[in-house]
C-alpha positions as CSV (number, residue, x, y, z in Angstrom):
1,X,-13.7,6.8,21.6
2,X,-15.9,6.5,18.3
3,X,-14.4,4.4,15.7
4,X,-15.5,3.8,12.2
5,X,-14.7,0.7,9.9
6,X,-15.4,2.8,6.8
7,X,-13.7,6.0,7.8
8,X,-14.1,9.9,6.2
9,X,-11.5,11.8,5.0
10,X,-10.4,14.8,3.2
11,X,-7.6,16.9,2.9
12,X,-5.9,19.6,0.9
13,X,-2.8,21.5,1.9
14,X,0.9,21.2,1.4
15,X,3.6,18.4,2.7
16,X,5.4,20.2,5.7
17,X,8.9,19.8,3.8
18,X,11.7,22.3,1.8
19,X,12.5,19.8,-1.3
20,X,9.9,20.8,-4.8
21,X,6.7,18.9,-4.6
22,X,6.2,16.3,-7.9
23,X,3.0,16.2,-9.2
24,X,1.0,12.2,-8.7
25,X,-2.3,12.7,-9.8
26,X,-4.1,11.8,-13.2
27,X,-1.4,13.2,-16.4
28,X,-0.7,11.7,-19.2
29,X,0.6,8.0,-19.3
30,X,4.1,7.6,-19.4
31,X,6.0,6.5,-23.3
32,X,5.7,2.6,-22.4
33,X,2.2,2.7,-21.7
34,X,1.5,4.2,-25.0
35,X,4.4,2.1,-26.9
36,X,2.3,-1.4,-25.4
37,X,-1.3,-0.2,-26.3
38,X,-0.1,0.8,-29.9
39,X,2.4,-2.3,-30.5
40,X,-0.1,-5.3,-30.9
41,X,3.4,-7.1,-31.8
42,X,4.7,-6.4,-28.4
43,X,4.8,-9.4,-26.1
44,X,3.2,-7.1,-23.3
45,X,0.6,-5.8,-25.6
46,X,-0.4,-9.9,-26.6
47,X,0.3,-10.6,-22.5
48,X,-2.6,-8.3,-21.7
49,X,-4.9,-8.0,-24.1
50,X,-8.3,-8.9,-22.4
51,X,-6.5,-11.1,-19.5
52,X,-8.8,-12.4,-16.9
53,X,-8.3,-13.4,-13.4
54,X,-8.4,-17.0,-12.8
55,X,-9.6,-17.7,-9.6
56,X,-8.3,-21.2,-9.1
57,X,-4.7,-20.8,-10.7
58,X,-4.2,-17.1,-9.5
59,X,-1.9,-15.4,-7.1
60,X,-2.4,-12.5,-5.1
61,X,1.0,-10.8,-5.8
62,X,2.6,-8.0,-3.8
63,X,4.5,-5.6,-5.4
64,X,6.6,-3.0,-3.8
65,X,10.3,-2.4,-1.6
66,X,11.3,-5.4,0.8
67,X,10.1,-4.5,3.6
68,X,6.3,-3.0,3.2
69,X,5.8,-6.2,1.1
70,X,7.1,-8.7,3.8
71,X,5.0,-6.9,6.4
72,X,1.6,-6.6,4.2
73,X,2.6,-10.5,3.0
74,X,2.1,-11.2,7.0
75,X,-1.2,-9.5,7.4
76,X,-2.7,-11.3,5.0
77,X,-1.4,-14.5,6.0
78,X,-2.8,-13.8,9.8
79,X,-6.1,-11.8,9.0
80,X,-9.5,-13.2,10.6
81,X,-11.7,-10.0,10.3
82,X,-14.6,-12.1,8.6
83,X,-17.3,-15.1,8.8
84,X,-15.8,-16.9,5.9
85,X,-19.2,-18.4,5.4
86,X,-21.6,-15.2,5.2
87,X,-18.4,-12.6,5.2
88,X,-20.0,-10.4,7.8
89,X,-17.3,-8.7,9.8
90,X,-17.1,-11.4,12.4
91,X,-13.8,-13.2,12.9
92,X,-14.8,-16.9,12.6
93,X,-11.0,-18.9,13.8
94,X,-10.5,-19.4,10.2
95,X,-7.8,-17.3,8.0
96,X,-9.7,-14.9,5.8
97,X,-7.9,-15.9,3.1
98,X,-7.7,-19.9,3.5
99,X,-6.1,-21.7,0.4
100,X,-5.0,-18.2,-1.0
101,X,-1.0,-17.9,-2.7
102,X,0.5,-14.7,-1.5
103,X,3.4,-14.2,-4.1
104,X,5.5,-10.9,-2.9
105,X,7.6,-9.2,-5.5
106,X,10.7,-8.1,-3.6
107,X,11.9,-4.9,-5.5
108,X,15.3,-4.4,-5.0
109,X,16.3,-2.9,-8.4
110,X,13.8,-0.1,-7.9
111,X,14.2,0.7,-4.4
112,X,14.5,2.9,-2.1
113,X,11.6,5.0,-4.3
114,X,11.9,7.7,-3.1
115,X,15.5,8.1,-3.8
116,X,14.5,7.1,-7.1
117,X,11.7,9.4,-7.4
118,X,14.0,12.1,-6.4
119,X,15.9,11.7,-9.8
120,X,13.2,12.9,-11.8
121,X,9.7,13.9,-12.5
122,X,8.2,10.8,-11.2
123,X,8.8,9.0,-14.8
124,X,11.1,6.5,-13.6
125,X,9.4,5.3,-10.4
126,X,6.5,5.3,-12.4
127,X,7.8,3.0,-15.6
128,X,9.3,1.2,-12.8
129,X,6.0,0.2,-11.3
130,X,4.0,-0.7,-15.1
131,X,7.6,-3.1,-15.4
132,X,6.7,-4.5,-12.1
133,X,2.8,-5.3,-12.9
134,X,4.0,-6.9,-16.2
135,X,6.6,-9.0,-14.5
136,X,4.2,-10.4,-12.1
137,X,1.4,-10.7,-14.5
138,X,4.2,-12.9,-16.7
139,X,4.0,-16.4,-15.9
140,X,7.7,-16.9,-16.8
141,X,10.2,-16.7,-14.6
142,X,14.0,-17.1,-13.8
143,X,16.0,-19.5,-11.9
144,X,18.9,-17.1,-11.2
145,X,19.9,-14.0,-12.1
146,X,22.5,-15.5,-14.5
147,X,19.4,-17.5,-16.5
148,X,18.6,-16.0,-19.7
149,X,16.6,-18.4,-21.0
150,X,13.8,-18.2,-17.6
151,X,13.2,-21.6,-17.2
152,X,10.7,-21.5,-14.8
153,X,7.2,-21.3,-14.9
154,X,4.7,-19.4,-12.0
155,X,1.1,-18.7,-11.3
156,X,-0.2,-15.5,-12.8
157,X,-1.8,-13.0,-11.0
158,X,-5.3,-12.5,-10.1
159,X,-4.6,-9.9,-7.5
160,X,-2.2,-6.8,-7.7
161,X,-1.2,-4.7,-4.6
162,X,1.2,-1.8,-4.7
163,X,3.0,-2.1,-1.0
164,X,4.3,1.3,-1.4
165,X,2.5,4.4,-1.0
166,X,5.8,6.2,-3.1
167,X,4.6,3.7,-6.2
168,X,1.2,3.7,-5.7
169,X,0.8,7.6,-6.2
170,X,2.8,7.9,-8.8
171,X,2.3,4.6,-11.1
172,X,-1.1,3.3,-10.4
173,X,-2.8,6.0,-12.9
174,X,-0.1,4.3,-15.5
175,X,-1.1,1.0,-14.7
176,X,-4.8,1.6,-14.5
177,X,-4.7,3.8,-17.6
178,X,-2.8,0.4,-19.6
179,X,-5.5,-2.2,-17.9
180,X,-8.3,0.4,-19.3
181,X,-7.1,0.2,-22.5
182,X,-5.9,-2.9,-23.3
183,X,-8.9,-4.1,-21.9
184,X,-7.3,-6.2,-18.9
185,X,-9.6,-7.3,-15.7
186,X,-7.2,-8.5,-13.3
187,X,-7.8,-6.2,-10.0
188,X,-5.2,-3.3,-8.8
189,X,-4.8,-2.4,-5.3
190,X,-3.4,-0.3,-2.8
191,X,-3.0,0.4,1.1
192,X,-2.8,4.7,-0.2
193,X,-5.6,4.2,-2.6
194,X,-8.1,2.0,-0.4
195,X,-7.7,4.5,2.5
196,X,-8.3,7.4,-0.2
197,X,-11.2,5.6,-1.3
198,X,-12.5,4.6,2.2
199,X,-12.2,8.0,3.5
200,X,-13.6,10.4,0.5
201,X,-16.6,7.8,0.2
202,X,-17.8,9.3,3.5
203,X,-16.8,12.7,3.1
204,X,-19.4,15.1,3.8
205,X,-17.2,18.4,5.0
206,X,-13.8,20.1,5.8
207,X,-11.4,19.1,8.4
208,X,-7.6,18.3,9.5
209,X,-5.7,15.4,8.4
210,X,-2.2,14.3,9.5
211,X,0.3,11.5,8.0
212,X,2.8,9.9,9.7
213,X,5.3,8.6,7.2
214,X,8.8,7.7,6.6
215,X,11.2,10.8,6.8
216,X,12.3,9.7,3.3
217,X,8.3,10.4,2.2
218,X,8.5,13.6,3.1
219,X,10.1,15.5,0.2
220,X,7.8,13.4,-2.3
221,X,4.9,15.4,-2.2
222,X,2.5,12.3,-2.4
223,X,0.2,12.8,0.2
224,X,-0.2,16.2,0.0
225,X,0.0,16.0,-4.4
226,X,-3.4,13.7,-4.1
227,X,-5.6,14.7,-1.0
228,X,-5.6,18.2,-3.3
229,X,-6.6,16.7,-6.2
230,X,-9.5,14.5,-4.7
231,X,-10.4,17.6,-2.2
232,X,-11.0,19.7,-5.9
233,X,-13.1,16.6,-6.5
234,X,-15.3,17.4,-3.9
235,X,-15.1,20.9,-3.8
236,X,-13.6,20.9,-0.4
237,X,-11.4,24.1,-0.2
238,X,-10.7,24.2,3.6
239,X,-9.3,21.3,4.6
240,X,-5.6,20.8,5.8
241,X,-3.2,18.0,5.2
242,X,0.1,18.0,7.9
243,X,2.5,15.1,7.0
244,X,5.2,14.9,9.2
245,X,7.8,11.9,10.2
246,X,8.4,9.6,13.6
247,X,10.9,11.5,15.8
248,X,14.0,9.0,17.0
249,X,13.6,9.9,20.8
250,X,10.1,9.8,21.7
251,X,6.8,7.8,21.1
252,X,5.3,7.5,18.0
253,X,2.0,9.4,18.8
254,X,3.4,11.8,21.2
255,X,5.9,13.1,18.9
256,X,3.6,13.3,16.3
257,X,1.3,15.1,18.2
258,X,3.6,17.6,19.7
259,X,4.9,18.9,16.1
260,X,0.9,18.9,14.7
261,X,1.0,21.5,17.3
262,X,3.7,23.1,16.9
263,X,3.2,22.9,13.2
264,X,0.4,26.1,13.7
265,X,-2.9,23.9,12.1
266,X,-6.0,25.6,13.3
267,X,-8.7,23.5,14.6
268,X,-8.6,20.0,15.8
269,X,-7.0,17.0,14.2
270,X,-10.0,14.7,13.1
271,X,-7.9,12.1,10.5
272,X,-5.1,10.1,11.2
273,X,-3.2,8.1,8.5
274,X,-0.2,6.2,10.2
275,X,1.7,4.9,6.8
276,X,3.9,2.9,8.9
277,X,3.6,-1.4,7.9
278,X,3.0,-3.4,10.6
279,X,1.2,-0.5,13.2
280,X,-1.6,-2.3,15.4
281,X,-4.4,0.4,15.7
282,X,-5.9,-0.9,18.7
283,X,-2.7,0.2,20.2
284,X,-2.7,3.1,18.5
285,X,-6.4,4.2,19.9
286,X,-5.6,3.3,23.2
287,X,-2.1,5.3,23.2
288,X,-5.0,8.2,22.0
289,X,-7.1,7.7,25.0
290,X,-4.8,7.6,27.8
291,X,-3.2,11.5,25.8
292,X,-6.8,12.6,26.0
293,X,-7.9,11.1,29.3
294,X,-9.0,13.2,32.2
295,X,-7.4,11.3,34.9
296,X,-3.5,12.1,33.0
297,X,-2.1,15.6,33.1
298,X,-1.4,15.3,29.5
299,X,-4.5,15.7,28.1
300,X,-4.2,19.8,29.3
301,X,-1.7,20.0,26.5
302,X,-3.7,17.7,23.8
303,X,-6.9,18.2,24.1
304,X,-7.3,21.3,22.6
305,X,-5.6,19.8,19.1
306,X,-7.0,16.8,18.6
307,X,-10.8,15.9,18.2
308,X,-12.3,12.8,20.7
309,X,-13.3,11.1,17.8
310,X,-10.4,10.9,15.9
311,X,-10.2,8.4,13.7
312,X,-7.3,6.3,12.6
313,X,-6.3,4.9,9.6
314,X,-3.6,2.4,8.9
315,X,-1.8,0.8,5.5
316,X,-3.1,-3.1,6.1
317,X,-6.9,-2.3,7.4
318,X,-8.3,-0.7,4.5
319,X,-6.3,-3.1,1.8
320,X,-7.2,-6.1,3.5
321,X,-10.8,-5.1,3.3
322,X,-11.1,-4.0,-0.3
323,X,-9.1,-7.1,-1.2
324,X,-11.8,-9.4,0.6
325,X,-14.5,-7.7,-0.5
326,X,-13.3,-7.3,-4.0
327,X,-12.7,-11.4,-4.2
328,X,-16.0,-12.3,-2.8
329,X,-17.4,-10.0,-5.3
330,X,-15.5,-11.3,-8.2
331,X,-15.5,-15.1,-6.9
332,X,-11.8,-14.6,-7.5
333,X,-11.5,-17.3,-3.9
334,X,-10.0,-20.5,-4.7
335,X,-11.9,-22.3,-2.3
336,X,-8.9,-24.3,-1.2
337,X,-9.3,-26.0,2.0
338,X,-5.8,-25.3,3.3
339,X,-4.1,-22.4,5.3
340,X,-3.1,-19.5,3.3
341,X,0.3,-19.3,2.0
342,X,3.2,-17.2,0.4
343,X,6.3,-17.2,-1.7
344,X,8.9,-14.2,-3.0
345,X,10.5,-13.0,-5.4
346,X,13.5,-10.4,-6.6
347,X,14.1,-8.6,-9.3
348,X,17.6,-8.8,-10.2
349,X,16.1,-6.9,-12.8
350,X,15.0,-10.4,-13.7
351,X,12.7,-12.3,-11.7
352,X,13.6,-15.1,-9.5
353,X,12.7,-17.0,-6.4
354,X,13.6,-15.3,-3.5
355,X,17.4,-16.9,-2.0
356,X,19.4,-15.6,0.9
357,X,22.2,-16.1,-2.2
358,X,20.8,-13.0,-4.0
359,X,19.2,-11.4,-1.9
360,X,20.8,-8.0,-0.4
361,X,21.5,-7.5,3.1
362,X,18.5,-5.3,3.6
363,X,16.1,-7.6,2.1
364,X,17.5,-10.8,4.2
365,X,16.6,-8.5,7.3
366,X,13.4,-7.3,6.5
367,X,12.9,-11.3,6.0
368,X,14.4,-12.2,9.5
369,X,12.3,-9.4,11.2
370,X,8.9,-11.3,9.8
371,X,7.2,-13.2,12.6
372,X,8.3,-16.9,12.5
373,X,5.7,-18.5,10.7
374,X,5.5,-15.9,8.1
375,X,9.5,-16.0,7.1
376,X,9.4,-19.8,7.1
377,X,7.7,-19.2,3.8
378,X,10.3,-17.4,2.2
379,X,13.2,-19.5,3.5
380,X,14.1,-21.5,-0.1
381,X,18.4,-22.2,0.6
């Protein structure tokens, strides 16, 4: 099968759901963007105004709920997709990202998003996320959640990534459109955005999409909300967007692919996005091949709905790129000789150091479920 690093993609069409469809492309900016920009007294306002990245003293920081950050926070940490020295797409035995901080901002007040979103508009998550940039962006930070005078100092951030496809769609416009205007540099990233980005880049005609996503993504409309707006973009009328969820009592691909086709989408599927954190796409491909081999009976039943050069896209691939690229591009490397390495936070609304003391039950598991090496960072008690 034909696989692309910089893949093509389009879509238009509707999330496959009953709940109202929000609206996450380009709008106005919500009240707090506009209350910074105009206050020049506000702390944020003098906290951004024409901040740079500092490549030596910088963090990358993660933003998003527990678990997408804890599972991004690892593929960083492991990634060898490069030559270090020449940063062709060789892995060289080195970490791509040797001597790099990886500070992940646990959200706990905010999440789940999509229970939040499902409050209002979209305004909430979408505050929610410009409050999240500025607390990482702060270098002041708390030892508890019972410190109100933040005693603590940490690195500012050189890097932003929104984990979460939910916050990305809705608040990155906000917290682009703030950047813009208070004339702020310091790079904003995405696993949704970098595939978008990846995949209309190449785009050079119609065709099917699906997304695989958490059932709670479903009834957010986000997928669905911004493939339409970038297929008006293009001009691209005739392209299809099917977003559907993991069933509980078959495998991931299979189930997928039997409700695409039950779904009724004419034409095969070309573009899959599997916004699921840690998903290995080799196995993914080769799960693909064996449904469309020949030699297995299956393939009578797939074949016809999916095309043999379907490509696949997942959440850490295309961030982990753009974020390499973007860093050698910026010289925003630190050029420390030492392995790469991470540290957490919650918000409790304030910001701490991440402690099994505060931490919720959920987030202590998503931390316990990290690969070894990865969840010794986070371990502080």
């Amino acid at each position: 099968m034909r696989r692309l690093s910089i893949l093509s993609l389009v879509a238009v069409a509707a999330a496959l759901c009953s709940c109202k469809v929000h609206v996450a492309t380009p709008r106005p900016a919500v009240p707090i963007v506009r209350e910074i920009v105009a206050d020049k007294e506000n702390p944020s306002h003098r906290l951004l105004k024409g901040q740079l990245p500092s490549a030596k003293e910088g963090s990358v920081f993660i933003i998003g709920e527990p678990r997408e950050v804890v599972a991004l926070t690892d593929a960083f940490l492991c990634a060898d997709r490069f030559d270090n020295a020449s940063s062709r797409a060789i892995p060289d035995g080195l970490p791509d990202f040797s001597g790099e901080c990886f500070s992940g901002i646990l959200d706990e007040t905010g999440a789940p998003y999509a229970a939040l979103l499902a409050q209002d508009d979209g305004t909430l998550l979408r505050e929610l996320c410009v409050r999240d940039v500025l607390a990482a962006l702060d270098t002041t930070c708390y030892l508890s959640p019972y410190d109100l005078e933040g005693g603590m100092r940490k690195a500012p951030a050189k890097v932003l990534i929104l984990a979460s496809s939910c916050m990305a769609a809705y608040g990155q416009f906000d917290v682009d459109t703030l950047f813009q205007q208070m004339g702020c540099r310091i790079p904003v990233l995405s696993p949704l955005q970098c595939m978008l980005d990846e995949i209309f880049g190449q785009v050079d005609g119609d065709f099917n999409l699906g997304v695989l996503t958490d059932r709670a993504n479903l009834s957010s409309g986000i997928y669905s909300s911004l493939f339409s707006y970038r297929c008006h973009q293009k001009g691209l009328n005739a392209s299809a967007c099917t977003v559907l969820a993991p069933r509980d009592s078959s495998d991931l691909l299979t189930g997928f692919f039997d409700d695409y086709i039950a779904s009724g989408v004419r034409g095969k599927l070309n573009y899959l996005i599997v916004d699921e954190p840690g998903q290995d796409v080799d196995a993914l491909y080769e799960r693909v091949d064996a449904l469309l081999s020949v030699m297995n009976p299956e393939s009578l039943q797939y074949r016809g709905s999916i095309a043999d050069d379907l490509k696949i896209l997942v959440p850490d691939d295309c961030v982990l790129r753009q974020c390499y690229a973007l860093m050698r591009e910026r010289g925003l490397f630190s050029f420390r000789i030492a392995h790469p390495r991470a540290e957490a936070f919650l918000t409790t609304p304030s910001l701490i150091p991440y402690s099994d003391r505060y931490a919720a039950p959920l987030t202590v598991q998503a931390i316990e479920s990290a690969p070894e090496k990865t969840r010794s960072f986070y371990v502080q008690d």
